[in-house]
N, C-alpha and C positions, 0 to 999 in steps of 0.2 A: 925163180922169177914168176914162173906162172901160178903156183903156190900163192907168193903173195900177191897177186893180180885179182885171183879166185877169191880171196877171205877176209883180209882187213887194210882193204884199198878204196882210199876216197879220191877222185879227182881225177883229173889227166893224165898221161902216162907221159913226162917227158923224160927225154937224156937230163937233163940237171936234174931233176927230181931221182930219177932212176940211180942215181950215182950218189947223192946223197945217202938213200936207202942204202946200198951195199957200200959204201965208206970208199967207192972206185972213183976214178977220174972217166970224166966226161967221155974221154975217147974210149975206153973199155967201156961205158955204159950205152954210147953207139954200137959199138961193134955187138956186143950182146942184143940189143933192139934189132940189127940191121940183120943178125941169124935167124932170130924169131919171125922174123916178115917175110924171109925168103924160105922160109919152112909152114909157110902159112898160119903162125899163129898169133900171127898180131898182121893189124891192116895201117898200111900208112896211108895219113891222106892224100888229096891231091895237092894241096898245100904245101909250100914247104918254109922254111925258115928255120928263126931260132926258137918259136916258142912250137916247134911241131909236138902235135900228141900224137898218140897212138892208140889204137882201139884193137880191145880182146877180139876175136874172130873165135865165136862159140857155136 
């Protein structure tokens, strides 16, 4: 995931987007975001909803 975050990624980080890219359902593409932010390498906003994005923490 951070691989492609790093190299050939335009745009927002969402779960629907995110899930798209690995051919996963929406709720594993949560849970894979929701690892990454409790390990610090992605930042959620304060925001929340359906269209939440997510930011690289570099």
């Amino acid at each position: 995931m951070l691989n492609t975050l790093l190299t050939n990624f335009y745009g927002e980080l969402t779960t629907k987007k995110w899930a798209t890219i690995t051919k996963c359902s929406v709720d594993t593409a949560l849970r894979d975001i929701n690892d990454l932010v409790e390990k610090g390498m992605l930042k959620k906003p304060d925001a929340s909803g359906r269209s939440t994005s997510y930011e690289l923490m570099l």
